[in-house]
C-alpha positions in Angstrom: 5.3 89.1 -35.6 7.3 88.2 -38.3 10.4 89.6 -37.0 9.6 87.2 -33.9 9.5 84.3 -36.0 12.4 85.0 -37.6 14.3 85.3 -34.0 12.3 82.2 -32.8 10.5 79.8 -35.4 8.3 78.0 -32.4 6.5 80.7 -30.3 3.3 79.2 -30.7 1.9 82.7 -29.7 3.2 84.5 -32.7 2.3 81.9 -34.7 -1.6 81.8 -33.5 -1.7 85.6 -33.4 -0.3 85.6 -37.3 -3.2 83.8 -38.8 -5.7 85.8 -36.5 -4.2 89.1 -37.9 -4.0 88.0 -41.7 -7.5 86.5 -41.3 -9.1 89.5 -39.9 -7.6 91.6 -42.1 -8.8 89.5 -45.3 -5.6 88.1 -45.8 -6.9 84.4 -45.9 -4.9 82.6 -49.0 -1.7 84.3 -46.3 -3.4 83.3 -43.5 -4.0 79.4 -44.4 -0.1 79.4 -45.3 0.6 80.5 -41.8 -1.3 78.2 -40.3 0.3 75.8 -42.4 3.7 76.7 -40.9 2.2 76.9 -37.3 1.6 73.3 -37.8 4.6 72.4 -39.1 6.8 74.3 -36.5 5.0 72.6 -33.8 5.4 69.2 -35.0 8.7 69.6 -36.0 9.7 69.9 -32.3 7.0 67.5 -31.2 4.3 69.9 -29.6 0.9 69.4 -30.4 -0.3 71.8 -32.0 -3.5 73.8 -30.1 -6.6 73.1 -32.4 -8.4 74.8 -33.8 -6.5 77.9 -34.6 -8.0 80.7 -32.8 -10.6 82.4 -35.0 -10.7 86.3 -34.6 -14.1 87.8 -33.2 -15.4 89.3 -36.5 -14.5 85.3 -38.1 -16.8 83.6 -35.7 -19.1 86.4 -35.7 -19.8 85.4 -39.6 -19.3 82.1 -39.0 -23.0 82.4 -36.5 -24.3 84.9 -39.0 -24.0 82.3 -42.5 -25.8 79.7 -40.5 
């Protein structure tokens, strides 16, 4: 996915599916810095960014299971 940024900054797709992969895998100091640059990519160019990020499964999954 990097290697996708690199070749194209502003695929919102790569970008989304970045901070689902680092946060699944426990990654989420990396993760929150991604997100970070998903946001500014996309307003950079003027899209709005789609919010919320897309949580993984297992994220929501302990989200329901804290409450």
């Amino acid at each position: 996915m990097l290697r996708l940024l690199d070749h194209d900054p502003y695929d919102e797709r790569a970008h989304l599916d970045l901070v689902d992969v680092l946060a699944e895998s426990g990654r989420h100091g990396e993760s929150r810095r991604a997100r970070e640059r998903y946001l500014a990519a996309m307003t950079e160019i003027g899209v709005t960014p789609a919010l919320p990020v897309r949580s993984t499964p297992r994220a929501a999954e302990r989200l329901r299971t804290r409450s």
